[in-house]
N, C-alpha and C positions, 0 to 999 in steps of 0.2 A: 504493500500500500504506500500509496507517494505521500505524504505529511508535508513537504513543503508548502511554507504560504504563496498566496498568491496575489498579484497586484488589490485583485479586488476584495481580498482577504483583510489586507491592510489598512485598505482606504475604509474598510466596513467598520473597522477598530477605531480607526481615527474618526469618523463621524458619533460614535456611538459614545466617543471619550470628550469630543468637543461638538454639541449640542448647539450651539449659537450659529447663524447664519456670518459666512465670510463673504465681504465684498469681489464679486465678482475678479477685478485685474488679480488680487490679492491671492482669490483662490485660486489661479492659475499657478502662480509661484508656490503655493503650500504643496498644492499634487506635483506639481516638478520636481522638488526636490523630494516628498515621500516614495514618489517610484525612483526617483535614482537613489535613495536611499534603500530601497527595503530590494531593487534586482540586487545591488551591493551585498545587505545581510542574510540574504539566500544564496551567494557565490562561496563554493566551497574554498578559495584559494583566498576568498577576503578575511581580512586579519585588524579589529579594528587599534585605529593608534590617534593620539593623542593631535596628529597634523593632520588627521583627516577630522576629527572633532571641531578643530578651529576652524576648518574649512566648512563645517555644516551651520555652524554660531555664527561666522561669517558673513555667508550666503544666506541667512535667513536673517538676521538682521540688518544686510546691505537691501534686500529685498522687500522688507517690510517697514521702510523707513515710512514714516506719515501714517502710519496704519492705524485707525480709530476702530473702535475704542482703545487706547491704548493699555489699557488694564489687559486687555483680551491676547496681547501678543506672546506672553508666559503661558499661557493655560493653552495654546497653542500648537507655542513647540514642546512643551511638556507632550500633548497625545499625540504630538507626530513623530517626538521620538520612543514616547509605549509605543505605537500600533508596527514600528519596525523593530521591537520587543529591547528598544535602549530604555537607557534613562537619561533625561533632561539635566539635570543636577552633574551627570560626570561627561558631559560634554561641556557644558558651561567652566568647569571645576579645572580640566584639565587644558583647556582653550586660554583660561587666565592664567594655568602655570607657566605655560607659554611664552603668553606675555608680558608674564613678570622676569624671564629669561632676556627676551629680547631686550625689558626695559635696563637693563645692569650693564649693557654690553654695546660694542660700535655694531654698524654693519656690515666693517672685514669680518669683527669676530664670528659673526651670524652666521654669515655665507660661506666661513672656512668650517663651523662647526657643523652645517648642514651638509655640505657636503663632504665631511670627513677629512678634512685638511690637518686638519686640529683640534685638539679635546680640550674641553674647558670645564672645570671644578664647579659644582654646585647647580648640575644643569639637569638632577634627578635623574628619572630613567629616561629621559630624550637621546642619551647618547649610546645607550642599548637600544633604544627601538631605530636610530638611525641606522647603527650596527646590522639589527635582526633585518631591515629593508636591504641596505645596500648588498646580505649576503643570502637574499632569499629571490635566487630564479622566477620564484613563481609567484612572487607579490603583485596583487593585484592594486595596480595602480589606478587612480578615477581624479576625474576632475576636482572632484568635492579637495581632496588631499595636493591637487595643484594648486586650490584657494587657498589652502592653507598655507602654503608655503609662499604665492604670492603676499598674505597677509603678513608673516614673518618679517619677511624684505621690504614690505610698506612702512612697518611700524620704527623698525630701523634705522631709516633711510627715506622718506618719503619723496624726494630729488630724484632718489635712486629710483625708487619704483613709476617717475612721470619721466623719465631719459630709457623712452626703448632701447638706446645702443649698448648703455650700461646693464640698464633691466636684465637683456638678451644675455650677456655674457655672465652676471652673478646665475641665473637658471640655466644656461649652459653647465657650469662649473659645479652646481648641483646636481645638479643631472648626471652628471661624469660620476661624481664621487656616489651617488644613490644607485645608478646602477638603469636610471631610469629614461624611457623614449623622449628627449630632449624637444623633438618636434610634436610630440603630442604636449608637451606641458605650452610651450608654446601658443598650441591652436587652439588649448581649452582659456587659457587667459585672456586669449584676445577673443575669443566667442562671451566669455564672463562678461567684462569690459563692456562690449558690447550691447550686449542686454543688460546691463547696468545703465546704459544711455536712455538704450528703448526704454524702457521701466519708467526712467525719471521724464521722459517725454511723455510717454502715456500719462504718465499722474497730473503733469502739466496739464493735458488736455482735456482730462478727467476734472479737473479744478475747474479749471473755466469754464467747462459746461453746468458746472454745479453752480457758481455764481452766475453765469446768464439765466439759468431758471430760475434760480433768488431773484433777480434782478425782475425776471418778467412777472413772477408769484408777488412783489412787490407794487408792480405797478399796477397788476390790478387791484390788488386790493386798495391800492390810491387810487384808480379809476371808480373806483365803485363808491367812494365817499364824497366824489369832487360834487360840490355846490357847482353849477353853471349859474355865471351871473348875468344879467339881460344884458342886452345889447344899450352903447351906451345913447342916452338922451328917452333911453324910452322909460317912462313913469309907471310904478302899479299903478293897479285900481283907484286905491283908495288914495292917491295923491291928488291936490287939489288943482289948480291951474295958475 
């Protein structure tokens, strides 16, 4: 018997965990990363690690920026990471150990330590799970874990991460030393990137449609109150001569 879940196993999970209606652009983004998430924790060669966690906290908060209710964006990715049978709390947890890495450190340090150039003291278990990738054939690599490592190099560096030429050669040089398809991290950054633009255009355009119907729900209800006053030199009734 096959026990594997299935896309619409997962999404059935996440509906039944978060009960509230999603804005429409919004929910497009939620189901995008739930199915690349949950083919991911159905791949037997997938291994999950701490740069692919900042890549899902990443993408779901670069995604979900403006998102009302804003209360609602927790309760969220909490049952979107149940229904791909994670938890919320140790992706967030080890996204910020991360970052608390990066923050101690230059961007040589970063990018020699990411790519095994260099070991650096106090950097937890990130330099065994670099270790465990760079010497595992069959690591299943995904975009989500190429956000994350874009994020690394952002936080860094932020110069560094807006100069493609630079950009290019710090994940080149990761790449080398991880072990990993150079040209695939590549295409997935600049496809991210990209619908990163789309998104924030869509919401643009979303906005303004929301205030032109403000705008028109406004004016009628000011149409609908206006006194018309006569025309001028004409007198009521009751005016005398």
């Amino acid at each position: 018997m096959n026990n594997v879940r299935t896309v619409s196993d997962t999404k059935r999970t996440f509906y039944s965990l978060h009960t509230r209606p999603i804005n429409t652009i919004y929910r497009r983004v939620v189901e995008e990363l739930m199915v690349e998430m949950h083919l991911l924790s159905v791949n037997v060669d997938f291994s999950y690690d701490p740069i692919y966690a900042l890549g899902v906290v990443t993408t779901f908060d670069r995604f979900m920026q403006g998102y009302r209710p804003e209360a609602d964006k927790e309760p969220i990715f909490a049952a979107l990471c149940q229904a791909v049978g994670s938890d919320a709390q140790t992706y967030k947890q080890d996204a910020e150990r991360l970052k608390a890495f990066v923050a101690q450190r230059s961007a040589k340090e970063v990018i020699d330590s990411l790519s095994q150039e260099s070991s650096f003291a106090n950097t937890g278990d990130l330099q065994g799970t670099l270790q465990a990738i760079a010497n595992n054939p069959k690591f299943k690599y995904s975009r989500l874990f190429a956000v994350g490592l874009f994020n690394l190099i952002e936080q860094a560096d932020p110069e560094l991460a807006k100069d493609p030429k630079r950009l290019i050669e710090a994940l080149k040089q990761i790449a080398t030393g991880l072990h990993l398809p150079d040209d695939k991290i590549q295409k997935d950054l600049e496809l991210y990137r990209s619908n990163l633009e789309k998104m924030a255009q869509a919401l643009v355009i979303m906005e303004d449609a929301v205030k032109a119907e403000r705008k028109k729900r406004e004016q009628r209800s000011s149409d609908k109150g206006v006194v018309v006053a006569p025309p001028n030199g004409q007198k009521g009734s009751g005016d005398s001569n």
